[in-house]
SETI-460679 format. One record per atom (N, C-alpha, C): residue in one letter; x, y, z. Coordinates in steps of 0.001 Angstrom, whole numbers, padded with zeros to 6 digits, always signed. Example, Ala and Ser with C-alpha at 12.3 -4.5 7.8 and 13.67 -1.06 7.14 Angstrom:
BEGIN
A+013190-005690+007800;A+012300-004500+007800;A+013200-003300+007800;S+012850-002250+007080;S+013670-001060+007140;S+012900+000030+007870;
***
This chain:
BEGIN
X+013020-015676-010769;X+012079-016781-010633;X+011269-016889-011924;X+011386-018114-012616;X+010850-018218-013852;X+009250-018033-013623;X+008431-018534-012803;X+006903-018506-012577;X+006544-016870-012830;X+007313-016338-012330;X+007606-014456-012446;X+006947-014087-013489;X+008069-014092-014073;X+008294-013029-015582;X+007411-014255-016535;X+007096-015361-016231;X+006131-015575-017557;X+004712-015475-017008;X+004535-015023-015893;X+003177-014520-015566;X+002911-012788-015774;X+003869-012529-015615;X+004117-011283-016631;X+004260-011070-018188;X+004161-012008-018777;X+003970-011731-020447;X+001904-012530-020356;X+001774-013314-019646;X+000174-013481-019594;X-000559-012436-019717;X-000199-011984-018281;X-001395-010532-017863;X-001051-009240-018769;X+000162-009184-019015;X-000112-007649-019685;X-000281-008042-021029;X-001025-009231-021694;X-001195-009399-023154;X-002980-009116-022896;X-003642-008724-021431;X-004970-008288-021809;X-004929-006742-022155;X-006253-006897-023095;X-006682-005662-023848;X-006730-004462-022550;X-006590-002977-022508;X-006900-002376-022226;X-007835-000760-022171;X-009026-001287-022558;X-010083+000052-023138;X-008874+001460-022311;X-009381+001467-021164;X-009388+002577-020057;X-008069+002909-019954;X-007123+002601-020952;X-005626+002807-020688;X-004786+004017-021438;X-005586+004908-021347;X-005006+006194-021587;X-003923+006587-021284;X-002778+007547-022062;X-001897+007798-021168;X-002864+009184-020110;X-001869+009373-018916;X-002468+010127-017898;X-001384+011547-017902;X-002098+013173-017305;X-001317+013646-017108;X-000781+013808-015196;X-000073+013132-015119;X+000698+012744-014136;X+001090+013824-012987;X+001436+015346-013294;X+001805+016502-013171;X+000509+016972-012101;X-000338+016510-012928;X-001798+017218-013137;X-002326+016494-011556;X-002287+015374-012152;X-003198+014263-011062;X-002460+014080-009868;X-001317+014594-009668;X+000085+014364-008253;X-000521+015691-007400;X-000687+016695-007996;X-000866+017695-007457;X-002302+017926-006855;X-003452+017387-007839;X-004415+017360-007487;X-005075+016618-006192;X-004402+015272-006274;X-004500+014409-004992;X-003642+015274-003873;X-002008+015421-004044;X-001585+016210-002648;X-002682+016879-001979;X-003069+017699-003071;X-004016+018762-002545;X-005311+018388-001609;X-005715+017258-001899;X-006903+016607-001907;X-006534+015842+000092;X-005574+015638+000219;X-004924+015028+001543;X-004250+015613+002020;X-003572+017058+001934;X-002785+018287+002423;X-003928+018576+003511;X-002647+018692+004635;X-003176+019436+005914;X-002307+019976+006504;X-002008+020413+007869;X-000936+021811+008576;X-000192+020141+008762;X+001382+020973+008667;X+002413+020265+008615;X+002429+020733+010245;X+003150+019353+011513;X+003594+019488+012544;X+004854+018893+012915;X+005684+019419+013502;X+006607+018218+013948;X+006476+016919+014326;X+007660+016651+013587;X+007553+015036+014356;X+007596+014535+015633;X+008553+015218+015922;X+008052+014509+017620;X+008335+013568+017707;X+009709+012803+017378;X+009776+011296+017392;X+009936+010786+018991;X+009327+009861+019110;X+009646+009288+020656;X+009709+007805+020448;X+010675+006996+020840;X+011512+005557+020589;X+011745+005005+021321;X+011622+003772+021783;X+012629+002834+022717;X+012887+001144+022555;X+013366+000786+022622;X+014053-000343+022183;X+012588-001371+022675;X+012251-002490+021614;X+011591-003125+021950;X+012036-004658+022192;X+011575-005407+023462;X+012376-006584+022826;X+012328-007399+021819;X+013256-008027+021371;X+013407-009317+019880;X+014035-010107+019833;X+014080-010862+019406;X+014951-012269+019283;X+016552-011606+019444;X+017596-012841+019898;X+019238-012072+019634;X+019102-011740+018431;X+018834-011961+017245;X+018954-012239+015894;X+018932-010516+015491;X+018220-009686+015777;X+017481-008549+015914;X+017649-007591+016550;X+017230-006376+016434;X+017630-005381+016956;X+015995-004359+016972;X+015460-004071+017377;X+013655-003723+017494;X+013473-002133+018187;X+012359-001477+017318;X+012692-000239+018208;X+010884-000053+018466;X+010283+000647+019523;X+008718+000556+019309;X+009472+002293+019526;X+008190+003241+018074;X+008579+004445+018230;X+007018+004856+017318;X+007269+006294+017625;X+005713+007346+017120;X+006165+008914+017253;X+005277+009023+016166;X+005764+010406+015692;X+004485+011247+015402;X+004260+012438+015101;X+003056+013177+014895;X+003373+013088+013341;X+001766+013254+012724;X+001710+013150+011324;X+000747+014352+010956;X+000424+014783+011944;X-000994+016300+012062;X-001093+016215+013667;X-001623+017027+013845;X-001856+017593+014958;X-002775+016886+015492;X-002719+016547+016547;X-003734+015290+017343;X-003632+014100+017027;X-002411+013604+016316;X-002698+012454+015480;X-001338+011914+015717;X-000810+010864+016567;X+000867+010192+016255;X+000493+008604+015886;X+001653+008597+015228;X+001542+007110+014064;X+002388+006264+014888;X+001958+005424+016112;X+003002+004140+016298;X+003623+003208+015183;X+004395+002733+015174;X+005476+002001+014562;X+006324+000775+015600;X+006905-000252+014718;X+007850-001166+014792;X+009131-001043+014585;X+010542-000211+014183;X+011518-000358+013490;X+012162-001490+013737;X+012843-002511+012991;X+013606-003739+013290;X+014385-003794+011723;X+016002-004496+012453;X+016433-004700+011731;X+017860-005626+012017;X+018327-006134+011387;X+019609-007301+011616;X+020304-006874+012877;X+020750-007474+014249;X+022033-007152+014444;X+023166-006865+013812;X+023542-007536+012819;X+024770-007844+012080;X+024860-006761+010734;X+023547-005382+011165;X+023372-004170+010329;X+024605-003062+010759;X+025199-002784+009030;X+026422-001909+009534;X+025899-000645+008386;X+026099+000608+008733;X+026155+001255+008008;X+024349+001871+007624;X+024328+002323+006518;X+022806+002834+005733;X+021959+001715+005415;X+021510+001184+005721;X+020326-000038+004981;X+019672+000734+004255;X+018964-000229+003065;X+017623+000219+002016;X+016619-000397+003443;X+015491+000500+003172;X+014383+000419+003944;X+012721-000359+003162;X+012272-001220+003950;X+011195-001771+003895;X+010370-001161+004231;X+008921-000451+004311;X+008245-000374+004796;X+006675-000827+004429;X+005832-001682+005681;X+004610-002688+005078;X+003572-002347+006014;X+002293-001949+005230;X+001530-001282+005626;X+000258-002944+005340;X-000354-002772+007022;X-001270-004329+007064;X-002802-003430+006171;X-003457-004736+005997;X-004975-004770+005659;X-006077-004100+006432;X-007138-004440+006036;X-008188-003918+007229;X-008264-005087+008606;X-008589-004698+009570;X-008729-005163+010701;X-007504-005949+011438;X-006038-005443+010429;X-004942-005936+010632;X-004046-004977+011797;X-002650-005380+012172;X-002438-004496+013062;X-000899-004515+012857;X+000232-003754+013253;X+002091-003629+013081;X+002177-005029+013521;X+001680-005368+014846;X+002624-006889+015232;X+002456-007926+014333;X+001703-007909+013392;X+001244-009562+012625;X+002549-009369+011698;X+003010-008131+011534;X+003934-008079+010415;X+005285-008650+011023;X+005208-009115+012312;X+006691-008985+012564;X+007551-010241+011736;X+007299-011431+011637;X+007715-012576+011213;X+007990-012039+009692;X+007235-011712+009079;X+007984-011193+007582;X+008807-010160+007782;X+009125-008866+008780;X+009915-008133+009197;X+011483-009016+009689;X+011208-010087+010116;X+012481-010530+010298;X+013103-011123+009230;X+012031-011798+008494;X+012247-012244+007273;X+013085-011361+006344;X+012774-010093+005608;X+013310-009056+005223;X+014544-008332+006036;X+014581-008339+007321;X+015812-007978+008144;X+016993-008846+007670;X+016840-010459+007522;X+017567-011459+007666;X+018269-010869+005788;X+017557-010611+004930;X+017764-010625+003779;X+018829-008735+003429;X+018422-008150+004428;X+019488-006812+004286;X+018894-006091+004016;X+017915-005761+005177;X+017101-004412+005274;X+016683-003786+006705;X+016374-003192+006747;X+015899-002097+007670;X+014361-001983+007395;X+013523-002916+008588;X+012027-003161+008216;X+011025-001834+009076;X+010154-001279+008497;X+009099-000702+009499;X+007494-000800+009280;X+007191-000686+010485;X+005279-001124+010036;X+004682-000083+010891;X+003991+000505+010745;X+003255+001298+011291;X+001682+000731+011445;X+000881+001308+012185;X-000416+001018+012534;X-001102+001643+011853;X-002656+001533+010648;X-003354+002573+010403;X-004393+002793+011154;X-004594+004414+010745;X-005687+004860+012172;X-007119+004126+012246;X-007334+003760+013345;X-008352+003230+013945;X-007798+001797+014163;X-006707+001546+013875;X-005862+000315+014422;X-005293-000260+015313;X-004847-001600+015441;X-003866-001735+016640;X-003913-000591+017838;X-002390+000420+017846;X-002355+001173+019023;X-003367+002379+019016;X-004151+002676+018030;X-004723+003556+017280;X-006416+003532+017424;X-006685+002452+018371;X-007954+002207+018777;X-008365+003115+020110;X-009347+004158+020318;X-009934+004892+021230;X-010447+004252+021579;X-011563+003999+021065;X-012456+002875+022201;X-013283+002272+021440;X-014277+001256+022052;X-014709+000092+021328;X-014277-000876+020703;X-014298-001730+019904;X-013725-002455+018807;X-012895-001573+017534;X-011951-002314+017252;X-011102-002094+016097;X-012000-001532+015080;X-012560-002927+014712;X-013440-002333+013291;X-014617-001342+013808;X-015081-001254+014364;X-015690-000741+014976;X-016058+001168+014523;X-014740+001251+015172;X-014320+002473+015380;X-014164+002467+014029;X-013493+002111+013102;X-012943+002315+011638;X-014417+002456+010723;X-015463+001605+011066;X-016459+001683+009936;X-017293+002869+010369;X-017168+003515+012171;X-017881+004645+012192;X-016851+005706+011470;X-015919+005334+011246;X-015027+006796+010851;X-015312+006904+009600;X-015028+005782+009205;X-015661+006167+007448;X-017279+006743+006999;X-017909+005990+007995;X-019287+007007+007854;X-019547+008171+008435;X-018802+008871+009246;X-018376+010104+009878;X-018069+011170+008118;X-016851+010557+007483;X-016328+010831+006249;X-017238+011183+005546;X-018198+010375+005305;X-018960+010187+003978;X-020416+011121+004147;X-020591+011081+005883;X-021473+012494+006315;X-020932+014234+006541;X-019671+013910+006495;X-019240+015327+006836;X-018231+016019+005848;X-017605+014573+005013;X-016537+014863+004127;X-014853+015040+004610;X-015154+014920+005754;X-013701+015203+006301;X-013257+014040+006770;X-011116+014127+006380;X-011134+013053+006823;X-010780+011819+005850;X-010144+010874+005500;X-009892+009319+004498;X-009480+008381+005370;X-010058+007864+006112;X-009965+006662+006838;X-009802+005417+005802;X-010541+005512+004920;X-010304+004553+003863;X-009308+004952+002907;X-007879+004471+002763;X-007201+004692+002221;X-005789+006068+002501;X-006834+007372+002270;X-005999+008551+002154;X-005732+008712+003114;X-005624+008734+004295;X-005368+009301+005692;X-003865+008374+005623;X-003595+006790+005191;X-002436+006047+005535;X-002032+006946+004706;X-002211+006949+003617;X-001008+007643+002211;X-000183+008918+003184;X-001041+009502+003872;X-000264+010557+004038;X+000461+010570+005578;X+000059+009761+006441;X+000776+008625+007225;X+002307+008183+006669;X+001860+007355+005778;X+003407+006904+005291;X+004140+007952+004597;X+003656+009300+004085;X+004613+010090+003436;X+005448+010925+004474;X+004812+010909+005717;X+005130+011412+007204;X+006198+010553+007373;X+006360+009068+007243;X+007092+007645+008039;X+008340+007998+007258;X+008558+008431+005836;X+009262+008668+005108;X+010252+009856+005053;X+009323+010883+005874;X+009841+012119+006668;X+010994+011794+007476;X+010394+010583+008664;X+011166+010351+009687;X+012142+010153+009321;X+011929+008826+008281;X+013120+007622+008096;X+014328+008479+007460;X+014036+009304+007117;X+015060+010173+006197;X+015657+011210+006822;X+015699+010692+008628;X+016263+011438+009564;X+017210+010725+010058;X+016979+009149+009957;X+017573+008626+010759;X+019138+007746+010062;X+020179+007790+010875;X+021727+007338+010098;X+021607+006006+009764;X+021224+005266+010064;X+020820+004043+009471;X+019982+003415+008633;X+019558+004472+007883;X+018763+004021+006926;X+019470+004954+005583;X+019012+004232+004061;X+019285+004820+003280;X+018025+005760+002609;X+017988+007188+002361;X+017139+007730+001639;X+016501+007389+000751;X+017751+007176-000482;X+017511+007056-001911;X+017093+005632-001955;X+016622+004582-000912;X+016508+003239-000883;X+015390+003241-000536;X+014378+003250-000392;X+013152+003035+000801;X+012486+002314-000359;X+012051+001037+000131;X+010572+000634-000750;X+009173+000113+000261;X+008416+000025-000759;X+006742-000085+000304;X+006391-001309-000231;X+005674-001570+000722;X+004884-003495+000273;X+003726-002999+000895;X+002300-003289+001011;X+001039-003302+001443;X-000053-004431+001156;X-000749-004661+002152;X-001440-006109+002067;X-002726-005817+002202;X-003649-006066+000892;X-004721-006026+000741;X-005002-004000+000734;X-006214-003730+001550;X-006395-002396+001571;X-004504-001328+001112;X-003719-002244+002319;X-002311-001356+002409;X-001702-001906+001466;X-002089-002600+000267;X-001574-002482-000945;X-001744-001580-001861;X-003242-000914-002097;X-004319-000242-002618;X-003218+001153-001999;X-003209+001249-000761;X-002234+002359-000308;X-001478+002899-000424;X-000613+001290-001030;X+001083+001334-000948;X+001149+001708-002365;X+000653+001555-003357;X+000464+001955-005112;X+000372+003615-005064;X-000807+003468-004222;X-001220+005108-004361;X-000269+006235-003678;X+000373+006262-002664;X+001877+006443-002014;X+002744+006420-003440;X+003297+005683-003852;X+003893+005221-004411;X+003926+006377-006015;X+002758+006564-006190;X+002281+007796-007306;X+002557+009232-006947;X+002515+008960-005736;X+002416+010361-005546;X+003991+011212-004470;X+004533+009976-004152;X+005793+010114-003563;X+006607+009559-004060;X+007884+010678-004753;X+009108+010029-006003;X+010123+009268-004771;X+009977+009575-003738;X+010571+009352-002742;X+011038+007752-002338;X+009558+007341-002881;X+009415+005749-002744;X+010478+005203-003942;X+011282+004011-003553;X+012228+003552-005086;X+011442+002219-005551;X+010372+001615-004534;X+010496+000463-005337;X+008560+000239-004358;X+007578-000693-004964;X+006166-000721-004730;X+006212-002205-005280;X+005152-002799-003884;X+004937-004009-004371;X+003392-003973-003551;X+002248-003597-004053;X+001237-003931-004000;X+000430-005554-004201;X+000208-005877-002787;X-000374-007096-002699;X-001640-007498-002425;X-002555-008066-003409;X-003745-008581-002881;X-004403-006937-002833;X-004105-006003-003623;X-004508-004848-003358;X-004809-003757-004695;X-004083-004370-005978;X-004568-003833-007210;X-006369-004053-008083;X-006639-002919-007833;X-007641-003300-008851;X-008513-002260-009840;X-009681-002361-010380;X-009720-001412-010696;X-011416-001307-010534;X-011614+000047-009721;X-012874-000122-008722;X-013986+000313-010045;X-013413+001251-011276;X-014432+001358-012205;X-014641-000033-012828;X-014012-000889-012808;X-014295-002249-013975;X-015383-002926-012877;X-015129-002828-011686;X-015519-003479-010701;X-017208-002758-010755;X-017643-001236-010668;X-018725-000875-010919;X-019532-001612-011505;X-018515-001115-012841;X-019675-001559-014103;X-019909-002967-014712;X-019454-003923-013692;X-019564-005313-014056;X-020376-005888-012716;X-020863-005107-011697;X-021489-005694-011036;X-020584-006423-010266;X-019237-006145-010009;X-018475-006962-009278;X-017893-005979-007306;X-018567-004892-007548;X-018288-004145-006375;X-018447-004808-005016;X-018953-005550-004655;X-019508-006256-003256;X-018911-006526-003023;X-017549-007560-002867;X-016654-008324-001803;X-015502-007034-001469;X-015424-006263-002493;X-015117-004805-002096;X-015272-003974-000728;X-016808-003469-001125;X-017559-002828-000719;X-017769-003526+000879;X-018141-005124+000807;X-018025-005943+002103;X-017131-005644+003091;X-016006-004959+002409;X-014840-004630+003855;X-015320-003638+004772;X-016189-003089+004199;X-016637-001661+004920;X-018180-001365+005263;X-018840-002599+004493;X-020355-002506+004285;X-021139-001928+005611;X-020965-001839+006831;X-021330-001641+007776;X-021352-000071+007933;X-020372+000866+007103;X-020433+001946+007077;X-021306+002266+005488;X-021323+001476+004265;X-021849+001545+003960;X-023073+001712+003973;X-023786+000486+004724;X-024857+000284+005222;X-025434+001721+006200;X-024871+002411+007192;X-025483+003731+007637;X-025344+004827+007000;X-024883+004621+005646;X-024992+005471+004913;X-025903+005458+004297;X-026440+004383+003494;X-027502+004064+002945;X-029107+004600+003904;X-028976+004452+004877;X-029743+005109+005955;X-029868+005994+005711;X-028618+006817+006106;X-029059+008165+006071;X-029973+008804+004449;X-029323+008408+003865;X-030317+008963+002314;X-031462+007947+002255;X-032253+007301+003378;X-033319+006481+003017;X-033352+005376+001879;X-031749+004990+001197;X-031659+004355+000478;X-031653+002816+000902;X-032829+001999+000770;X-033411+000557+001107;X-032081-000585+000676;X-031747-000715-000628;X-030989-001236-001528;X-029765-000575-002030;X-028696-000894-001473;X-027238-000595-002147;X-027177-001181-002940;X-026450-000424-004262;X-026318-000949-005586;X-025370+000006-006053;X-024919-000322-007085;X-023725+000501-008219;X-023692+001749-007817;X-025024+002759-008453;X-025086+003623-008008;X-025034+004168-006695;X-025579+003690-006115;X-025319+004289-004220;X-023405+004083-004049;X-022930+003318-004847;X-021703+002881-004066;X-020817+003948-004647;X-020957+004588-006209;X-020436+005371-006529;X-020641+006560-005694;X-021768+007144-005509;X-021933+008217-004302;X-021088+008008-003208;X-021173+006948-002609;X-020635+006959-001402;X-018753+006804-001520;X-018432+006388-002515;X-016788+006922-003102;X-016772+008190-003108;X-017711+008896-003989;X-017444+010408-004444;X-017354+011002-003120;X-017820+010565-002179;X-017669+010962-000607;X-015886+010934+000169;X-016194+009581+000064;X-015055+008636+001151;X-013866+008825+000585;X-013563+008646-000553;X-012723+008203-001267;X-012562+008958-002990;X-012742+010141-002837;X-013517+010872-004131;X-012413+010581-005285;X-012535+010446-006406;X-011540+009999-007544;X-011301+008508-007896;X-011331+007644-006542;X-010834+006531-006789;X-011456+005643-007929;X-012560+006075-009061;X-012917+004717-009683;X-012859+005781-010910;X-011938+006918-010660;X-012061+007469-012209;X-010072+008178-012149;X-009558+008842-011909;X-008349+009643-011993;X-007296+008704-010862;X-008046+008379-010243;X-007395+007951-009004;X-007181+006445-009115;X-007876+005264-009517;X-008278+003890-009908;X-006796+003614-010470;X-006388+002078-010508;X-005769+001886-010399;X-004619+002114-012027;X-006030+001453-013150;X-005396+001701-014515;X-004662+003382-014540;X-005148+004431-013811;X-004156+005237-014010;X-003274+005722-013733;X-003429+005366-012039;X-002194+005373-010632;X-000728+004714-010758;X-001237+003704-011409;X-000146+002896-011246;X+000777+003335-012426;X+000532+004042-013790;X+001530+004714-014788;X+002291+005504-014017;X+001733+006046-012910;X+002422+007217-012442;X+003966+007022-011800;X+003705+005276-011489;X+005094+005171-010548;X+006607+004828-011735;X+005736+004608-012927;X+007080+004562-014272;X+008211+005269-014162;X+009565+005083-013738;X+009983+004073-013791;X+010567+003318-013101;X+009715+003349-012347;X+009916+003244-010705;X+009575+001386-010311;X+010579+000504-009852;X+010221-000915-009975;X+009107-001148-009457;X+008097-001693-009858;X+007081-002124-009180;X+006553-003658-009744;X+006201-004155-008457;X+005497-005883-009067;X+004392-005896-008059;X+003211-006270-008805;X+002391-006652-008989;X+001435-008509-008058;X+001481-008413-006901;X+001128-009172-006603;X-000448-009607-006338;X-001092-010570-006873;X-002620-010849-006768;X-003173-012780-006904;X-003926-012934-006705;X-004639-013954-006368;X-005370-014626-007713;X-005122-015348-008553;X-005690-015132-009711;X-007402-015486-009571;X-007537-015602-008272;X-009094-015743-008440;X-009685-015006-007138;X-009631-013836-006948;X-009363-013056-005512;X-010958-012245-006165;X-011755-012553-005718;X-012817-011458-005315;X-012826-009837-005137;X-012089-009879-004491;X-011690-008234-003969;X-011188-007514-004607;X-010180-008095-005537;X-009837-007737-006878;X-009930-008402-007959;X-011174-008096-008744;X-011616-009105-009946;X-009714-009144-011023;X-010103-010310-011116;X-008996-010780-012287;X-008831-009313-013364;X-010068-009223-014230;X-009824-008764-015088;X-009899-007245-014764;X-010048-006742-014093;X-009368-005503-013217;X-008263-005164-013360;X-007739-006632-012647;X-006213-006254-012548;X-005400-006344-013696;X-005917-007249-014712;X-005289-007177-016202;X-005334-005474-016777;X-006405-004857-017040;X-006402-004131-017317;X-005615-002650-016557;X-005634-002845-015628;X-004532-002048-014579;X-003045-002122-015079;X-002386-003574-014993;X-001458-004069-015288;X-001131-003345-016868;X-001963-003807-017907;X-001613-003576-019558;X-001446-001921-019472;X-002516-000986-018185;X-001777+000449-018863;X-000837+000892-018249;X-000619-000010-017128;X+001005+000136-016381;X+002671+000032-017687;X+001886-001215-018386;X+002626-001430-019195;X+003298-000856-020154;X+001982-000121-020769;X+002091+000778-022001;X+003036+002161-021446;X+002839+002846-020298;X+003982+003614-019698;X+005443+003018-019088;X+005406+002072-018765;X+006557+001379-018504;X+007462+001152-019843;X+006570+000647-021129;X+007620+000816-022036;X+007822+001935-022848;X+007256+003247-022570;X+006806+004573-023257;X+008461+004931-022832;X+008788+004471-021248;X+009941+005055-020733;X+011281+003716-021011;X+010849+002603-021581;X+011990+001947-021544;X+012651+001322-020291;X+011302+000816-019517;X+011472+000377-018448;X+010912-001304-017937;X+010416-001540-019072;X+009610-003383-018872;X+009737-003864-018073;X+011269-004117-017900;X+012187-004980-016813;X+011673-004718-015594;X+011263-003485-015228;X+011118-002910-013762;X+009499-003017-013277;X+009130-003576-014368;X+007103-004117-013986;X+006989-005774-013890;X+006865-006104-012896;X+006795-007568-012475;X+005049-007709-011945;X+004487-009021-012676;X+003190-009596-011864;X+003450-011081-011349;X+003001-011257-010214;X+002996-012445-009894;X+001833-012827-009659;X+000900-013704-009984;X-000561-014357-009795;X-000191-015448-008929;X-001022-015299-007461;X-000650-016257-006612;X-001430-017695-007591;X-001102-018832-007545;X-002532-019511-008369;X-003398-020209-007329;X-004442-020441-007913;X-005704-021055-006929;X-005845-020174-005706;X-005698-019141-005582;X-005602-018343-004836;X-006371-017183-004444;X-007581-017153-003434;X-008467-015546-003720;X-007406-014522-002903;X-007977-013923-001915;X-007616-012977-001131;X-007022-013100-000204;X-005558-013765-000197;X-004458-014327+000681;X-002935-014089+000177;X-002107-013683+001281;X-000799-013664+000868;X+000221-014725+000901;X+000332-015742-000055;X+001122-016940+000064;X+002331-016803+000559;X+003296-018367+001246;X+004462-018271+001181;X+005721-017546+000388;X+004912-018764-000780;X+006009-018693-002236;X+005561-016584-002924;X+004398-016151-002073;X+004516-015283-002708;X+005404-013848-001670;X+005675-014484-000864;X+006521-013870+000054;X+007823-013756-000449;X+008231-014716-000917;X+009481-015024-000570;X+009947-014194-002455;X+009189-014404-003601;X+008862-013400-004633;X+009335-011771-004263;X+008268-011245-003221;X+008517-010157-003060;X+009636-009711-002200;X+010003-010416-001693;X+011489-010406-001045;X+012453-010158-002055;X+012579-011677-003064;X+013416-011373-003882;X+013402-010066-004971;X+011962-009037-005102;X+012411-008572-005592;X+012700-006712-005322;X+012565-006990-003849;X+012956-005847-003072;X+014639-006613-003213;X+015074-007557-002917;X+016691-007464-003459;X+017035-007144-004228;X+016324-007149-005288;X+016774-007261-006753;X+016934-005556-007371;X+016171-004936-006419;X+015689-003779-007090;X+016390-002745-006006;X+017120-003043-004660;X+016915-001883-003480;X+018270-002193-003347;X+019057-003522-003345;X+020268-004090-003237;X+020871-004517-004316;X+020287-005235-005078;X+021264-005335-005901;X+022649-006061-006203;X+023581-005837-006750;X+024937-005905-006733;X+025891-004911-005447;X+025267-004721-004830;X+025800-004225-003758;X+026545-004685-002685;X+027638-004717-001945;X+027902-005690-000705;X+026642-005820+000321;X+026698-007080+001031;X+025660-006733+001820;X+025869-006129+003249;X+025040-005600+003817;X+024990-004360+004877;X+025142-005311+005810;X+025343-006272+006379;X+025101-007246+007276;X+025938-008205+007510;X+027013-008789+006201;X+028041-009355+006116;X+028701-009324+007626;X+028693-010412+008105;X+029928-010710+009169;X+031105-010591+008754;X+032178-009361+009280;X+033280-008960+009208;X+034202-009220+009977;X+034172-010305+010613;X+034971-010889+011641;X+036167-011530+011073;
***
């Protein structure tokens, strides 16, 4: 798609201060460490859900820690023969597995093997009260006790569990799996993506940015707004009247510790080199300031071609667009989970009649 690749020579022609190379080794291990807990069985439990004829649907859950099982969606073509490359799309905040299903068929129809899981305090994943609810006390639970990444780290290691499974099951391919994430579960799906070689292909949507540019420009709030409510009793608790820069950095070094310095996106995202990844954003998206994401993008770049890999870094800028996932930008990331997971390959689905 021509709109593609020349929105990709735009963005990575911005400057990048903060674009160091990273040691990669260093920072993989440090995060594992940082989200490592007692490994449990899976425990898979499955059963066919219904779906269109078109389809084939499984509702299934597995343990990811102890006290903790991850519901899921699996769906994929009837007309699926053999290993499929695997999809897997992790929703936003206050999002839930079923909204995903219509792009799940979408991607089924195209020759894949789709899955969505719920993140905790989600969908099937709600104890009691409201959705958000429950999610903004968990994060301020986090940020008082330290235990715990409701924001963010808890999915990462969720999906490195989903990846466990999938790599059990005969119908899927190993060496194939790619991640898509929308908004927050883009932010997710990058950071996954760094830290699991496992993943072949990352398409972060509506979800790149870079939370230090965002600090220090006074641009943290429509951010910070997803969660402000836990913010906000945090601020309480330290008698702090006025949230500002500073309070918000504290309350990262808490929730989310690393993310606006080792962890942020300008350096996360080198890590997945050379690994395909594109780049999807809003060119006027709040949540992720523009020039965030330029600068994210340019030190993606500078490792992408360190390894001789250009081809395999795609941005697409939805246009006129804040914090929404378009059609045309659907149908982008489709094409380039083909492009990158399938390929020249026969397709898995071909009617052989």
């Amino acid at each position: 798609m021509r709109v593609l690749f020349s929105l990709v020579l735009v963005i990575a022609s911005a400057a990048a201060p903060h674009a160091q190379s990273v040691d990669a080794a260093r920072i993989r291990a440090a995060f594992l460490k940082l989200i490592d807990r007692p490994r449990v069985a899976l425990a898979v439990e499955s059963r066919p859900r219904p779906d269109s004829g078109f389809h084939r649907a499984e509702h299934f859950t597995f343990a990811s820690q102890a006290g903790e099982r991850v519901p899921g969606i699996f769906l994929k073509s009837v007309r699926a023969a053999g290993r499929q490359p695997v999809v897997i799309i992790l929703h936003g905040t206050g999002a839930k597995k079923e909204e995903q299903l219509a792009l799940m068929r979408t991607l089924a129809d195209r020759g894949f093997a789709v899955a969505a899981i719920d993140a905790r305090h989600h969908g099937e994943r709600v104890r009691r009260g409201s959705q958000l609810d429950q999610y903004f006390d968990a994060i301020l639970q986090t940020y008082r006790t330290g235990k715990g990444g409701p924001y963010l780290y808890d999915t990462v290691w969720d999906l490195m569990r989903l990846i466990d499974y999938l790599q059990t099951r005969p119908d899927t391919d190993p060496k194939r799996i790619g991640v898509m994430g929308i908004s927050r579960g883009g932010t997710e799906a990058y950071l996954a993506a760094a830290m699991d070689p496992r993943i072949s292909a990352v398409v972060p949507i509506i979800g790149v940015q870079s939370y230090r540019w965002a600090l220090e420009h006074d641009a943290w709030q429509p951010r910070v707004g997803t969660f402000w409510t836990a913010a906000e009793g945090a601020a309480r608790d330290e008698g702090v009247k006025e949230i500002d820069a500073a309070f918000v950095r504290k309350f990262y070094d808490r929730v989310v510790p690393g993310i606006y310095g080792e962890l942020d996106a300008p350096s996360v995202l080198q890590l997945i080199a050379p690994r395909p990844l594109l780049v999807v954003n809003g060119d006027s998206d709040p949540r992720t300031p523009l020039p965030g994401v330029q600068e994210s993008v340019a030190a993606a770049r500078r490792a992408y071609a360190a390894v001789g890999a250009e081809e395999k870094l795609g941005v697409y800028l939805q246009p006129n667009a804040g914090h929404v996932f378009t059609p045309v930008a659907e149908l982008v990331t489709a094409d380039w989970f083909v492009k990158w997971l399938i390929g020249d390959r026969p397709s898995s689905i071909v009617d052989r009649r």
